[in-house]
C-alpha positions as CSV (number, residue, x, y, z in Angstrom):
1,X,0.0,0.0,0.0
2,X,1.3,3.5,-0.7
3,X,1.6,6.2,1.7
4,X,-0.6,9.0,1.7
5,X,0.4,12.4,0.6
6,X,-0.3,16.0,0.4
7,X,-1.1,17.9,-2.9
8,X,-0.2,21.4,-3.0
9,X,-3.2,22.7,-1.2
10,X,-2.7,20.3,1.6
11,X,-5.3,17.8,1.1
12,X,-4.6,14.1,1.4
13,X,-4.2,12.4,-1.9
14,X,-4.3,8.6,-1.4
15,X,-4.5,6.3,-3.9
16,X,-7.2,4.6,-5.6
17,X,-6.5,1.4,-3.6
18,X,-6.5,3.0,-0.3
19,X,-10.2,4.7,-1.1
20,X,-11.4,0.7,-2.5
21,X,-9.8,-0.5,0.5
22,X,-11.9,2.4,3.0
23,X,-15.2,1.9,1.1
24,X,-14.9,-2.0,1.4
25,X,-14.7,-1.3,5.1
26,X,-16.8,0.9,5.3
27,X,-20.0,-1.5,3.7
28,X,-18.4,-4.2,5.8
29,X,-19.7,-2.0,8.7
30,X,-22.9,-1.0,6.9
31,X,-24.2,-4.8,6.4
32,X,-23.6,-5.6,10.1
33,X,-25.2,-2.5,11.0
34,X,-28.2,-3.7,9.3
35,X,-28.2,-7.3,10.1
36,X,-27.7,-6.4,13.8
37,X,-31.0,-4.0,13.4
38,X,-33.0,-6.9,11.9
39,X,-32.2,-9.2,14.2
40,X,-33.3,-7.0,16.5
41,X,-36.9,-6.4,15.2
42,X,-37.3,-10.2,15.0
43,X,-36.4,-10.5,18.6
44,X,-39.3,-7.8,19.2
45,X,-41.5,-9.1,16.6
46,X,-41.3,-12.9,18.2
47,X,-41.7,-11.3,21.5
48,X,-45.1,-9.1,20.8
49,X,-47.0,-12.3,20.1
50,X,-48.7,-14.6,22.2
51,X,-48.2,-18.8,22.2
52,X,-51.5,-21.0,22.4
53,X,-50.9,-24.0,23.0
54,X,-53.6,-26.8,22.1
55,X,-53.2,-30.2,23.4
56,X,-55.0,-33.7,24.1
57,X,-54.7,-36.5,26.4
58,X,-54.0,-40.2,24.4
59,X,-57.0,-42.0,25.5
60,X,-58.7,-45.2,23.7
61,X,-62.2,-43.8,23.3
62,X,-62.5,-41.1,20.7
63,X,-58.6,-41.6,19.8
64,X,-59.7,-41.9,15.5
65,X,-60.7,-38.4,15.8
66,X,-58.8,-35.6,15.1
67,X,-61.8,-32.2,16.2
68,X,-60.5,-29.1,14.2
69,X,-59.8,-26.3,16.4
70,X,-60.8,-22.7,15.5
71,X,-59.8,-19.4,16.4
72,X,-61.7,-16.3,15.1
73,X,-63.9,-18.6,13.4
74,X,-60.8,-20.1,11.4
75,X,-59.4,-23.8,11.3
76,X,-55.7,-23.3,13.3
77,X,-55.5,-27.3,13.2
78,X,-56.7,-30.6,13.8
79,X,-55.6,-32.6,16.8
80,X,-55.3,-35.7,17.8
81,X,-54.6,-37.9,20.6
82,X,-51.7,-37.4,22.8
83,X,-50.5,-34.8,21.0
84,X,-49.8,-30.6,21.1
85,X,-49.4,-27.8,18.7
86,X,-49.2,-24.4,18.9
87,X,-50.2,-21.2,17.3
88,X,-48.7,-17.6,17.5
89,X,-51.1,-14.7,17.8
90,X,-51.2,-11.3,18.1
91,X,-52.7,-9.8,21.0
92,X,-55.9,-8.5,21.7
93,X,-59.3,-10.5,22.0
94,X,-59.3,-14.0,20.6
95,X,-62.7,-16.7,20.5
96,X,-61.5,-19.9,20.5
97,X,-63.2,-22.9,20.5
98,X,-64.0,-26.7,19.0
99,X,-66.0,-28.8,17.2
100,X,-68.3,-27.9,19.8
101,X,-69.4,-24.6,19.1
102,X,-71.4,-24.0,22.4
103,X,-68.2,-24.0,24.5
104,X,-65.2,-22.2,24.2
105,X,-63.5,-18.3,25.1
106,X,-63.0,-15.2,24.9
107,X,-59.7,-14.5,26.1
108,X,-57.6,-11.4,25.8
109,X,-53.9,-12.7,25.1
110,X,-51.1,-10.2,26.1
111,X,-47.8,-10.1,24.7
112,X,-45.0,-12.5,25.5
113,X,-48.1,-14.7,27.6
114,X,-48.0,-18.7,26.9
115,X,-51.6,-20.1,27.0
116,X,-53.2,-23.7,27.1
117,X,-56.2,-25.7,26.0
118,X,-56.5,-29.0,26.6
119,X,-58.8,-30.6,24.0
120,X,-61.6,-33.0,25.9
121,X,-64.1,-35.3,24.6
122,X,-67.9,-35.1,26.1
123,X,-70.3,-37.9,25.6
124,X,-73.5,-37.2,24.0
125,X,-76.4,-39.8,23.6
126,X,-75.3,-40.2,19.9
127,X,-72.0,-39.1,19.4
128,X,-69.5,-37.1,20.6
129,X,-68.6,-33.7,21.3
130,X,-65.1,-32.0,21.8
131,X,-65.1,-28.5,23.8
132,X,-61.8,-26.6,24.8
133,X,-60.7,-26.3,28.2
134,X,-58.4,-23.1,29.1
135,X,-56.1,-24.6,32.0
136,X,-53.8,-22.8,34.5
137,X,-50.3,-22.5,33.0
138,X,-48.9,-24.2,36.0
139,X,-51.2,-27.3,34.8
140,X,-50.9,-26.9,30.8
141,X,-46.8,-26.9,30.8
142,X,-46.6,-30.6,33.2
143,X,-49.2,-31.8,31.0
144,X,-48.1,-31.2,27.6
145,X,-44.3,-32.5,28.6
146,X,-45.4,-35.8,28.1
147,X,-47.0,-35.2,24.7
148,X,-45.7,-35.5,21.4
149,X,-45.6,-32.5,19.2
150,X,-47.2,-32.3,16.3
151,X,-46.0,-31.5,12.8
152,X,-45.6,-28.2,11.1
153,X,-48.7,-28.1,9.5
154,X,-51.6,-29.5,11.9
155,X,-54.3,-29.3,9.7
């Protein structure tokens, strides 16, 4: 590399690898900049939302079904037996229920909150029903340790 110099009017005169080798630098520093600052709003992004958790017990009776769960009045998944999935949403007011649509919630979710359903089945004199049950988190993280998760895509 050459050293720098002064022209007549005592500016620094450097030469045209010096100024490729201070731009490459200075990019260098420009795409970490901006990778650190997207990182960043992921972290906050990942943070504002709220973890539902639905889950079911493996039990004999009703275990070839797999009830659709809805949120909003949307499919978020089908489950079945002795398994969990979970669903990021933002927060604010949420209805959530099952096939059953007499039972469910209302539930506010706040940011950064975990929440848990545990998916039951109730007799009826024909068939069955299956209603959502919001549990304590204390209760829903035990129970669900012992599940398996379901796949990506739970519908």
């Amino acid at each position: 590399m050459e050293p720098s110099r002064k022209d007549s009017q005592g500016c620094l005169v450097t030469s045209g690898r010096g100024i490729m080798l201070a731009m490459r630098k200075t990019l260098l520093f420009l795409c970490v900049l901006c990778s650190l600052c997207a990182v960043c709003d992921a972290q906050q992004a990942t943070v504002a939302d709220a973890t539902v958790h639905f889950y079911r017990y493996k039990q004999y009776v009703g275990s070839l079904l797999k009830p659709s769960i809805y949120c909003d009045g949307d499919e978020v998944g089908r489950i079945q037996g002795g398994t969990v999935f979970d669903v990021k949403l933002s927060p604010g007011p949420h209805t959530f229920y099952a096939n059953d649509k007499q039972a469910g919630a209302v539930v506010t979710l706040e940011p950064g909150k975990e929440y848990y359903f545990r998916t039951d089945l109730q007799t009826g004199f024909w068939k069955g029903h299956f209603r959502l049950t919001m549990v304590m988190p204390e209760q829903g993280t035990f129970d669900i340790a012992k599940l398996k998760p379901m796949s990506d895509n739970p519908r």
